[in-house]
N, C-alpha and C positions, 0 to 999 in steps of 0.2 A: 847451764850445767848445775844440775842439785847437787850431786856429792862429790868429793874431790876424798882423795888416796892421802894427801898430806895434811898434816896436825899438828898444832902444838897442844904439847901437857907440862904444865908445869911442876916438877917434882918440889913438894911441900919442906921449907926447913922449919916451922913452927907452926906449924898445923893445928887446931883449937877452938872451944866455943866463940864465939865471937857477941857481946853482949848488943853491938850496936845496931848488928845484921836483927838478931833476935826482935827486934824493936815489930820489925813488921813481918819477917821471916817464922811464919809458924812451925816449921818443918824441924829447924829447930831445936836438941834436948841437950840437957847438962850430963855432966859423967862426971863421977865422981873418981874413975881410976887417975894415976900422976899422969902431969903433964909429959914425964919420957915415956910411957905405958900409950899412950894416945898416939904420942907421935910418931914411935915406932912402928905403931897398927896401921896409922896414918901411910905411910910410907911404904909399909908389905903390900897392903890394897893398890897402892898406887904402881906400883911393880908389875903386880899380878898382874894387873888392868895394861898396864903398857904389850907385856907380853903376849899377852891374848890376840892381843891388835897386831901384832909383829908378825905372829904366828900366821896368822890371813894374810900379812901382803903390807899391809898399811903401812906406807912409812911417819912414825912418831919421833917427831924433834922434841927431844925430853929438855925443856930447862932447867934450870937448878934453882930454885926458889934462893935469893940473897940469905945471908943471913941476919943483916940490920936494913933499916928496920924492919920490925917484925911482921908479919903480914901472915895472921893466924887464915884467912881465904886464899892464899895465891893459888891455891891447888885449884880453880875455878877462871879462868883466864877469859874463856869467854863474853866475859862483862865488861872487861873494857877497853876490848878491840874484835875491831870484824877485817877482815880484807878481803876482794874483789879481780876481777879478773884484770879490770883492764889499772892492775896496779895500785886500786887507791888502798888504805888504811886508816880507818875510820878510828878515834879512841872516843869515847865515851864518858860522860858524865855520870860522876857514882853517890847515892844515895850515902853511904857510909865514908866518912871522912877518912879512917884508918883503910881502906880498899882503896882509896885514891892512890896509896901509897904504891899499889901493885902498879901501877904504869911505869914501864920498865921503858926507856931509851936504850937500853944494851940489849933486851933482845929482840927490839926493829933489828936493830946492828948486825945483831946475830944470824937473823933470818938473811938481809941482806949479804951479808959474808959468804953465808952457805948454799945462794945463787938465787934465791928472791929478788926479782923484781921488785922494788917499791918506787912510783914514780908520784905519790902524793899524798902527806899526811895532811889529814886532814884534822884537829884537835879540838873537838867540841866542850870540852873542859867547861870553860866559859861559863856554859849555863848553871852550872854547881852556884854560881855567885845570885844566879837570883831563885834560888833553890829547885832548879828543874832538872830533873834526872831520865835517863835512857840507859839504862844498864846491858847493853849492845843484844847477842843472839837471845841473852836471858828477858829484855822487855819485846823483841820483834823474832816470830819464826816467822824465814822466810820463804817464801816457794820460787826459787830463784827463775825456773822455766816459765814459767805463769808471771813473774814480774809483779809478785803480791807480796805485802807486811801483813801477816796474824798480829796485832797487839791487843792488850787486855791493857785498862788504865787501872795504874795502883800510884800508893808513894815512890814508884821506882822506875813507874813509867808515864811521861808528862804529855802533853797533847803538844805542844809549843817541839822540841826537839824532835819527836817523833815526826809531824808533819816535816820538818827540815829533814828529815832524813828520807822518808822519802819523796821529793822532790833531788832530793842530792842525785838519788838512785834512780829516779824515775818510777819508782815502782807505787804501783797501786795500795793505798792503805787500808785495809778491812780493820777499824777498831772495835772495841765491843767492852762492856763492863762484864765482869766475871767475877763470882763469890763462891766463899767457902763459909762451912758452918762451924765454927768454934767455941764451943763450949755453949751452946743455943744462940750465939751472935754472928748476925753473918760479915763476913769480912773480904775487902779486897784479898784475889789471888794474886801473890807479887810479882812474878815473873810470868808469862804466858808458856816462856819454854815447859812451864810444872803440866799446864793443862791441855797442850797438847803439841805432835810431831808433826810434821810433812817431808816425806820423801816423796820421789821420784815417782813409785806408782799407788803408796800408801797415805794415808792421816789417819793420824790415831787424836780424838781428838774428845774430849767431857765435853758434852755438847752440854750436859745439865747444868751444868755450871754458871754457863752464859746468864746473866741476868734477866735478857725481854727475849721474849721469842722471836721478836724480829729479826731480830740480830742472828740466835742460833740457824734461823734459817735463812739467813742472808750467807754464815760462812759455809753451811752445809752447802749450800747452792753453788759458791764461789768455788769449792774444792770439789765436787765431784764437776763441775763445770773445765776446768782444768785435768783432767782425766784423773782424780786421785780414787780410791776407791777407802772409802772413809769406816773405821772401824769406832764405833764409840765405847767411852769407859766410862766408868761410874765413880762418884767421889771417891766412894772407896779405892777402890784401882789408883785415883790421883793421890791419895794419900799415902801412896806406896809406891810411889813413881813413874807410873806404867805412862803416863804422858811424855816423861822427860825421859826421852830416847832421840836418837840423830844416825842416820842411814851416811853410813861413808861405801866406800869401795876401793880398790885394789887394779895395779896395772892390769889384772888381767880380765877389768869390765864388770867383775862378780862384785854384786851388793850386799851388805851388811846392815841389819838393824843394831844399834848397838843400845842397850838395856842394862840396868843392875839389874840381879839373882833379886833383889827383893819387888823389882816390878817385875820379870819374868814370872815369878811365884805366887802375882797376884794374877793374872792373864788368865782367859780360861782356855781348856783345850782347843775351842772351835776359834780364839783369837790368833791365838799361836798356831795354827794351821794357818790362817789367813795370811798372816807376816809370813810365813816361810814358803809361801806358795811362791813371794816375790823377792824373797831375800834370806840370806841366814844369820840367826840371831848370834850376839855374842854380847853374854853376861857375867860381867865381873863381879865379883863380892867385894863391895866395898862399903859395910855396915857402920862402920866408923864413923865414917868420911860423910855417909850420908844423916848418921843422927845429929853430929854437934855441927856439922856443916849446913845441914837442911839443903845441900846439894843432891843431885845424884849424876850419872854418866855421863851426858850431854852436857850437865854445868862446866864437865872437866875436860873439853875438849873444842879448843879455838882451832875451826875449820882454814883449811890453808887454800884461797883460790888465788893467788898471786901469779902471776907468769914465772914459772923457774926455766932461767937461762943457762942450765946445763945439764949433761946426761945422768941419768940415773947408774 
C-alpha cells in the first residue's frame, strides 16, 4: 500500500528559525517580523493546510505541539517517526539535538488510544550517540509497493542506520549522493524527501542532482521498472519544492498529490497535466513555514499505515 487516508500534523506552539537545522539546511531564511507575528502565520498556514486535506476525505489527527520545551520544528513530524502495517513504529535518530526534543511518548499514546494498533516500538535513538543520523520519511522515500528506499547521503542521512533499516523492513536500498549548488559550492542535498516523490503511479524526481550518472540511471531504471512513470525537475523547481510533495488518498480510493502553492507555481503546465492525469493536486500556502523552516508539505505530514482497530 503507497498511500494511506490517515496522518498526523502536529499543530506548532513555537514555531521559528531554528539556528541548528540551518547548519546544513539550506532552504532555510531569517525574518525579521516578532516571534508572535511568525507564530501566528505559523499556525493560520497550518489550519489552512489541515482543512484543505479534510475537505477531500483525509482523515488528520491534529496534535498540539507541548508547550515546554520549546520545539521551534515540531510542525515537521515526519523525522522522527514512520509506522507500518503490520504495526511497527520506527523513531529515529536526529541530527539536531533540540528536534530530539520532539519525540513525544504521549502521542504513541495518543494514536494508540484513538484505535491504532502499535505492536512494536522500535527506538533507534541509539545511534545519535556515535553521531549517525536517519531522520525517518525526510532521509528515505519509500515505494512501499516495490519494497524500495530512495536515500541521498548527507549529514542527516548515515549509511550505518540506513542499511539497518532497511534490513529491518526488508526493503531494497537504492542510495545515491545528490548535490546542490550554493553559492558556486556544491553541497550535500539534506533530506532526499527535498529532491524527489514516489506515488503509486507517479516520481517526481531532480534526476540532475544525482551526483554519477550511474547512479541517475540506476534509480531512473529502478522506478520506471516498478511502473512509476517518472516526471523530472530541475534544480530550480527543487528550490522551490516541487520535489517535496506525498500522494495520500481518501476512503473513497481517489488520490491526491499534495504540494505547496509555491512548488505548484514552480511546475510547468505540461507537469501539471501529467500529475492530474493520475491524481488531484492539493496546495496549501504555507510560505512561512516553508522560509524559516526550510520545510515544505510532505515535511508536515507523518503518514499513518498502522492497523486501526475500529470503525470510521
Amino acid at each position: 500500500m503507497q498511500t494511506t487516508s490517515s496522518i498526523v500534523m502536529v499543530r506548532p506552539a513555537h514555531f521559528g528559525f531554528n539556528p541548528e537545522t540551518a547548519e546544513n539546511n539550506f532552504y532555510q531564511h531569517r525574518d525579521e517580523r516578532s516571534v508572535e507575528e511568525i507564530q501566528a502565520l505559523a499556525q493560520k498556514e497550518f489550519d489552512g493546510f489541515v482543512k484543505l486535506l479534510r475537505d477531500q476525505g483525509i482523515k488528520v489527527w491534529v496534535i498540539e505541539d507541548t508547550d515546554q520545551p520549546i520545539k521551534t520544528d515540531a510542525v515537521f513530524p515526519n523525522n522522527w517517526f514512520s509506522t507500518h502495517p503490520d504495526g511497527k513504529l520506527i523513531l529515529y535518530p536526529m541530527f539536531s539535538p533540540n528536534r530530539r526534543l520532539e519525540r513525544r511518548k504521549d502521542l504513541i499514546e495518543q494514536l494508540i488510544e484513538d484505535g491504532f494498533q502499535v505492536n512494536e516500538i522500535l527506538d533507534l535513538s541509539f545511534f545519535e550517540q556515535d553521531g549517525q543520523y536517519l531522520e525517518g520519511t525526510g532521509s528515505m522515500v519509500m515505494d512501499h509497493e516495490a519494497r524500495v528506499i530512495y536515500a541521498c547521503y548527507s549529514e542527516r542521512t548515515h549509511a550505518v542506520p540506513l542499511d539497518y533499516v532497511s534490513k529491518l523492513l526488508g526493503y531494497r536500498l537504492m542510495s545515491f549522493e545528490a548535490q546542490q549548488e550554493l553559492a558556486g559550492k556544491l553541497c550535500p542535498i539534506y533530506h532526499t524527501n527535498v529532491m524527489m516523490h514516489v506515488g503509486s503511479d507517479l516520481a517526481i524526481v531532480c534526476l540532475e542532482s544525482i551526483t554519477k550518472a550511474a547512479d541517475r540511471l540506476k534509480v531512473q531504471q529502478s522506478l520506471t521498472s516498478s511502473g512509476k512513470k517518472v516526471i523530472p525537475i530541475t534544480s530550480r523547481q527543487k528550490f522551490n519544492f516541487a520535489g517535496n510533495m506525498l500522494e495520500l488518498s481518501n476512503d473513497g480510493d481517489e488520490k491526491f498529490t499534495v504540494m505547496s502553492q509555491t512548488a505548484y507555481d514552480s511546475l510547468s503546465v505540461g507537469q501539471i497535466q501529467i500529475i492530474e492525469k493520475y491524481t488531484t493536486i492539493i496546495s496549501p500556502q504555507i510560505p512561512t513555514i516553508e522560509k524559516l523552516g526550510g520545510g515544505s508539505a510532505r515535511c508536515m505530514i507523518a503518514e499513518i499505515f498502522l492497523p486501526y482497530t475500529r470503525k470510521y
